[in-house]
C-alpha positions as CSV (number, residue, x, y, z in Angstrom):
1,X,0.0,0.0,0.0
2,X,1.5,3.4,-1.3
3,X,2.4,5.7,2.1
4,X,3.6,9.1,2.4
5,X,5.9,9.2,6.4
6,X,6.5,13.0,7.5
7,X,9.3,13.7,9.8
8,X,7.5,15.5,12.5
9,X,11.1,16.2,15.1
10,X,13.2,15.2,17.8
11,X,11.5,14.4,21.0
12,X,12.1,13.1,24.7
13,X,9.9,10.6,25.8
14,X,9.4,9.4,29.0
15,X,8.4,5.5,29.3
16,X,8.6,3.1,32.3
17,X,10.6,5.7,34.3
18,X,13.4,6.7,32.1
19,X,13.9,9.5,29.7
20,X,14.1,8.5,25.5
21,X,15.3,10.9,23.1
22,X,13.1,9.7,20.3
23,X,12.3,10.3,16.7
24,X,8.9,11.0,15.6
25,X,7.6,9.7,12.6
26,X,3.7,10.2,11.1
27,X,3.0,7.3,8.5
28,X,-0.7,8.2,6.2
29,X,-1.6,5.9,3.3
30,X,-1.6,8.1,0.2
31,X,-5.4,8.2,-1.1
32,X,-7.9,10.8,-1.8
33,X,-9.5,10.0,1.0
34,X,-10.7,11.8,4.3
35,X,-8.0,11.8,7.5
36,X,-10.4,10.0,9.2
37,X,-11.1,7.1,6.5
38,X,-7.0,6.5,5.6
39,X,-6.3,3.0,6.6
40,X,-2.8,4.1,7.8
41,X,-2.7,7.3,9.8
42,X,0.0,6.0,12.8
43,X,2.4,8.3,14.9
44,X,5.6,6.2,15.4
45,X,8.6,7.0,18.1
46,X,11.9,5.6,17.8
47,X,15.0,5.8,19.9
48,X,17.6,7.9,18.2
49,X,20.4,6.1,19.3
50,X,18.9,2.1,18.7
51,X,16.4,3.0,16.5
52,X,14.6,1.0,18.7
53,X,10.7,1.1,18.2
54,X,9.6,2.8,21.6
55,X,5.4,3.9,21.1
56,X,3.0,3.9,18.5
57,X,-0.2,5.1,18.2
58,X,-3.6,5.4,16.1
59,X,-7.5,6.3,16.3
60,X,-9.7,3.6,15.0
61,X,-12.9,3.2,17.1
62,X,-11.1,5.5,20.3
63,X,-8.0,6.6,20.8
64,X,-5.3,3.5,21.2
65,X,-1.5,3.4,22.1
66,X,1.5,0.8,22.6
67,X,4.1,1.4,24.4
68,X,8.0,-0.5,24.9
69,X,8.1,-2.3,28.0
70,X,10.9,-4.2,27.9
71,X,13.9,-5.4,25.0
72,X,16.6,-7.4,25.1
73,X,20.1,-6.9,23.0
């Protein structure tokens, strides 16, 4: 499926306790239609020095979120 990603900055994050300095990406399918009727439209956060997926997050039916817990090298 075609996708356009926007860079949308540098950000800290704070997950579990500690302090991520984190990329943040916005990911939208690339149709005609609506915001709301894409079938991708996902805000993505990665860790700037792993790369390391840390959160992600969508609205499809509410608001929902996923967040790192834990990862193992």
């Amino acid at each position: 499926m075609p996708q356009k990603v926007k860079f949308l900055g540098k950000k800290k994050i704070k997950l579990n306790q500690k302090v991520y300095n984190s990329l943040h990406l916005h990911f939208l399918s690339d149709d005609n239609k609506p915001l709301k009727k894409k079938k991708i439209n996902l805000h993505v956060w990665y860790d700037t020095d792993t790369l390391v997926w840390l959160k992600m997050s969508y609205e499809k039916m509410g608001r929902w979120e996923y967040r790192l817990k834990k990862h193992i090298f």
